[in-house]
C-alpha positions as CSV (number, residue, x, y, z in Angstrom):
1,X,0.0,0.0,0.0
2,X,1.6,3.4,-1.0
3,X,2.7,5.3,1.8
4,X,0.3,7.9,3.6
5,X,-2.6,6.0,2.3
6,X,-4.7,4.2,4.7
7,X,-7.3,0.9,4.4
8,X,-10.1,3.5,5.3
9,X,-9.6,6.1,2.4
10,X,-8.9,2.5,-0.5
11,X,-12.3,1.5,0.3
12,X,-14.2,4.6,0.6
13,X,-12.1,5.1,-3.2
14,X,-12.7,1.8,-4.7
15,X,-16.1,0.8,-2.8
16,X,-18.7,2.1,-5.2
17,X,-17.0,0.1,-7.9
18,X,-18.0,-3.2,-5.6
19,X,-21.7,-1.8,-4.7
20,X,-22.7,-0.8,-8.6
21,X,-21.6,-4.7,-9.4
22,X,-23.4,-5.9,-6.2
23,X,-26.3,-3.9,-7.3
24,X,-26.6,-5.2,-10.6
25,X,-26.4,-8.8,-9.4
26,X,-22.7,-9.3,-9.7
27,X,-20.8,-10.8,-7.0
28,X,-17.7,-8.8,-6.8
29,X,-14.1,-10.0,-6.1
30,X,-11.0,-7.8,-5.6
31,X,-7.5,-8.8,-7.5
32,X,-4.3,-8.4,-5.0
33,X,-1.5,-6.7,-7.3
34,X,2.0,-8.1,-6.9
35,X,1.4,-11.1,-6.9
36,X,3.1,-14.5,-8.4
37,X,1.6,-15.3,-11.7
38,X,0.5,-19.0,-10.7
39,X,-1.5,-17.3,-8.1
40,X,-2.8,-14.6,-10.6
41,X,-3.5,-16.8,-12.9
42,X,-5.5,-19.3,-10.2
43,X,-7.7,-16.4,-9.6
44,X,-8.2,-15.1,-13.0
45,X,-9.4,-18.6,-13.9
46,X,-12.3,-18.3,-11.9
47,X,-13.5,-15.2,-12.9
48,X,-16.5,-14.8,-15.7
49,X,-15.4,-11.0,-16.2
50,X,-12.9,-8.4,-15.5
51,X,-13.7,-4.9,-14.4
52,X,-10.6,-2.2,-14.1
53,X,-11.3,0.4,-11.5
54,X,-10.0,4.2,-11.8
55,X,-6.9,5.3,-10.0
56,X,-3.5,6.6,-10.5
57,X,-1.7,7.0,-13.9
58,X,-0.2,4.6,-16.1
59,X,3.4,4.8,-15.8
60,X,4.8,6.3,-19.9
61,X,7.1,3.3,-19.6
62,X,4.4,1.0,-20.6
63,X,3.7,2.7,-24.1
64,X,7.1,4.0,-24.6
65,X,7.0,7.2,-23.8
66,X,8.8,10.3,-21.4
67,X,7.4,11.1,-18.5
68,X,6.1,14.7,-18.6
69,X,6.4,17.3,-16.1
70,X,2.7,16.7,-15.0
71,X,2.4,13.4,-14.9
72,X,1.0,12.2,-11.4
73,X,1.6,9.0,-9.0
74,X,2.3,6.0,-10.8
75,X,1.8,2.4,-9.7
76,X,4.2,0.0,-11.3
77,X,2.7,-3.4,-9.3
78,X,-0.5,-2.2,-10.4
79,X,0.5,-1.7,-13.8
80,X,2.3,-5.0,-14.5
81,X,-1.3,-6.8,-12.8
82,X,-3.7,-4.8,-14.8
83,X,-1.6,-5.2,-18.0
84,X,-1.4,-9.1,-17.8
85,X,-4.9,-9.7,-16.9
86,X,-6.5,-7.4,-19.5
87,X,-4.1,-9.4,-22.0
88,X,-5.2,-12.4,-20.9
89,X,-8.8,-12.0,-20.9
90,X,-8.9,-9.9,-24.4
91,X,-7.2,-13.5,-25.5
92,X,-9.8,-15.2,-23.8
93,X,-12.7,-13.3,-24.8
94,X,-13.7,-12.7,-21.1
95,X,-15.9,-9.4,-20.7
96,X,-14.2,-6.1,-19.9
97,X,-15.2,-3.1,-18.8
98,X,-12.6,-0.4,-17.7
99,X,-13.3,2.8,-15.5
100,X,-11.3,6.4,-16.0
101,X,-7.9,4.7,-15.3
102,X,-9.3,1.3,-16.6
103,X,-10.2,3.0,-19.8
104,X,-6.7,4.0,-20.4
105,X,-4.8,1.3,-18.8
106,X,-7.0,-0.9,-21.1
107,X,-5.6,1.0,-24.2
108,X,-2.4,0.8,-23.2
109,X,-2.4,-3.3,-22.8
110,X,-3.7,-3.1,-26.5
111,X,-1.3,-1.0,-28.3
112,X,-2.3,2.4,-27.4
113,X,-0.9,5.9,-26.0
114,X,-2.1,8.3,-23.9
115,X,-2.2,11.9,-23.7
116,X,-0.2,12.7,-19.8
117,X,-2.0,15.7,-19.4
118,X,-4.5,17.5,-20.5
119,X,-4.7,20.8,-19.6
120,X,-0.9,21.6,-20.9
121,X,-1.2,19.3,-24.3
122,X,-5.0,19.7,-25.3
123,X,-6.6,23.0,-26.2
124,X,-9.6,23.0,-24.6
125,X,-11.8,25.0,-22.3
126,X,-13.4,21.9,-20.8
127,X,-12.4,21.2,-17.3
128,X,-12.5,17.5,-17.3
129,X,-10.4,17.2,-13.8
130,X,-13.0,18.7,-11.3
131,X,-12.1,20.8,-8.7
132,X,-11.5,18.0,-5.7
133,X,-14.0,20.2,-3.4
134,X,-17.1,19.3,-5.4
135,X,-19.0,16.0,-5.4
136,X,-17.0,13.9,-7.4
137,X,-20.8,12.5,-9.6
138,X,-21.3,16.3,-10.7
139,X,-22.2,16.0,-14.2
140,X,-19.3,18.0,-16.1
141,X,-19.9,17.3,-19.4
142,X,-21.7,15.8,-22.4
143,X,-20.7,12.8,-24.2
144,X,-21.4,12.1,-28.1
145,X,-21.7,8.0,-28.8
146,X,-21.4,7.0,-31.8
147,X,-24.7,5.2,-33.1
148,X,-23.8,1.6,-33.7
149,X,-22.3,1.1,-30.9
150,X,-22.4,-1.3,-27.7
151,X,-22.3,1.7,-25.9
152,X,-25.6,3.2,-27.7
153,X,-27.3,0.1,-27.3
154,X,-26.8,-0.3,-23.7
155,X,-27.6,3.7,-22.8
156,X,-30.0,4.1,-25.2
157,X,-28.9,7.5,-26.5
158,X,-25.8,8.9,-28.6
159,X,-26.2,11.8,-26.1
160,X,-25.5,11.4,-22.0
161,X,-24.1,13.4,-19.5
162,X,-21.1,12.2,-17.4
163,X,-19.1,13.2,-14.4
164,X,-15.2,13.8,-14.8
165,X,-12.2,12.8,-12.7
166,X,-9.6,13.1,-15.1
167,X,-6.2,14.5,-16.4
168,X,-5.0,11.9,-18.8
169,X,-7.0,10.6,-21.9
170,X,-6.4,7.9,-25.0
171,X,-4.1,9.4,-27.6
172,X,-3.9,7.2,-29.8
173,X,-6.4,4.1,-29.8
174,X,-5.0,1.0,-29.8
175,X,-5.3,-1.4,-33.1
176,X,-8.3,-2.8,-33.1
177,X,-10.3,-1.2,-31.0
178,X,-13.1,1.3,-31.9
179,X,-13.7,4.9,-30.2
180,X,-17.1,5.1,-29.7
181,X,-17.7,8.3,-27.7
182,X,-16.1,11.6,-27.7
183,X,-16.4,14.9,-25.4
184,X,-17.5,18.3,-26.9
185,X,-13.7,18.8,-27.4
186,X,-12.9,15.6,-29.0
187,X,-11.3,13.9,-25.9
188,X,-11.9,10.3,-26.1
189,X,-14.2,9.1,-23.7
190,X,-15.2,5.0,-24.7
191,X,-13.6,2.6,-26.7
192,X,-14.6,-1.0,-27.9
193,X,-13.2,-4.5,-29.2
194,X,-16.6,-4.9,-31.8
195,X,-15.4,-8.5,-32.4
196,X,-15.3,-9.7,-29.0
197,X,-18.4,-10.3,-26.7
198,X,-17.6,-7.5,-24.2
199,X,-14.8,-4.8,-24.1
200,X,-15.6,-1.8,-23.0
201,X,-14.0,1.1,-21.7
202,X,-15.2,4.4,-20.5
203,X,-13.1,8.0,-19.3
204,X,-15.8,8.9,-16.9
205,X,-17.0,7.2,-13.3
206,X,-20.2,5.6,-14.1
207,X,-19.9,3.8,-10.3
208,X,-20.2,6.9,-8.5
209,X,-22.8,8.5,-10.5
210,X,-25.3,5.0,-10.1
211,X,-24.2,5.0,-6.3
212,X,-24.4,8.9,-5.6
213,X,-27.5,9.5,-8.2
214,X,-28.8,6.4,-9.6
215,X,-27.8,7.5,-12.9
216,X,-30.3,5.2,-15.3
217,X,-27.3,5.1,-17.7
218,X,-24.4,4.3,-15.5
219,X,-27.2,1.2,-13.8
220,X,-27.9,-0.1,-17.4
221,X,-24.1,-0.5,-18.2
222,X,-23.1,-2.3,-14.8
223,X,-26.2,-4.4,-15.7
224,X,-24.8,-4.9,-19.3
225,X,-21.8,-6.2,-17.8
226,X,-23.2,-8.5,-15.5
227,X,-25.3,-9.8,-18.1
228,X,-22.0,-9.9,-20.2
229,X,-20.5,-11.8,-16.9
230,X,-23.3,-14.2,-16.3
231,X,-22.9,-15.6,-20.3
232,X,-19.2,-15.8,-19.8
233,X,-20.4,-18.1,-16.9
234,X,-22.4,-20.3,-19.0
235,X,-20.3,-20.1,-22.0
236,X,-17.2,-22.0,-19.0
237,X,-19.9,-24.2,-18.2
238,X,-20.7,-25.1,-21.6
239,X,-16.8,-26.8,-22.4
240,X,-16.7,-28.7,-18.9
């Protein structure tokens, strides 16, 4: 655990996460980092999806690049974990669905780069890393989705409003994958593997706003991925 950070402030971080999969019929299961691949791997193998949480930045080291000046805390364990295990289940065709960090994280395991920080490398007048004194489900923004997307499907709209936690975004999208929503300012904010059952990743905290709010969009994609979870589930079952 990094220093200065205690159990307390982890789960009052990383709890809605747990609740919006609870909620939705999920039964949720945290992933140690650091640990010895054998035991990764044991635990991965039982799992009938993956969800990447939001949290510190992704180290430049994993796409190649130089840190810049801005770039925050990074989290090498948690890199090397999150990495392996969204490599292994893209292989395995296990559902995904990444959060804020887990969005970019997720691009990075496929191929991608990321932009370190916003305000000094994109111009914009969108503030998309909220001042820390308001609540952090304030909606900040509108999102544009493209049409024929997973995303679309499950919302139901090529329009929504989100919340915004963020400094980094996806540069350039890994191969493969398909950007599927943008901000006003054309900051990526969703991204999608159309030829596998479920991969999705989105820049903005759909946990907090279904926890805070009830947010009928962020429920309907933590039911989505449940849903995507519970087919995994029977797909496993299927090749016993």
């Amino acid at each position: 655990m990094p220093e200065g950070r205690s159990g307390a402030n982890y789960h009052t971080s990383y709890a809605p996460n747990a609740y919006s999969i609870e909620r939705a019929g999920g039964l949720p299961v945290l992933i140690p980092c650091g640990l010895q691949d054998e035991t990764l791997r044991g635990i991965y193998e039982r799992l009938d999806a993956l969800f990447i949480p939001g949290g510190p930045d992704v180290d430049p080291k994993n796409y190649n690049a130089e840190p810049h000046p801005a770039l925050g805390n990074v989290d090498p364990i948690r890199d090397a974990t999150e990495l392996k295990v969204i490599r292994w289940a893209v292989d395995d065709d296990l559902p995904i669905f990444g959060v804020c960090r887990g969005h970019q994280v997720m691009n990075v395991a496929l191929g991608g780069t990321l932009i370190q920080d916003i305000p000094s490398l994109v111009q914009t007048d969108l503030l998309h890393d909220q001042d820390k004194g308001l609540s952090p489900a304030r909606i900040a923004h509108e999102v544009t989705i493209q049409p024929d997307s997973r995303l679309a499907e499950i919302v139901g709209s090529t329009r929504i409003e989100v919340n915004s936690l963020h400094h980094q975004a996806v540069e350039r999208a890994a191969p493969n994958t398909h950007v599927t929503a943008y901000s006003p300012d054309g900051v990526v904010e969703a991204l999608e593997l159309p030829d596998h059952n479920f991969v999705l990743s989105v820049q903005w905290h759909p946990e907090v706003m279904y926890v805070q709010n009830g947010d009928a969009a962020s429920e309907r994609l933590f039911t989505a991925f449940v849903n995507a979870a519970r087919e995994s589930a029977l797909r496993k079952q299927a090749v016993r």
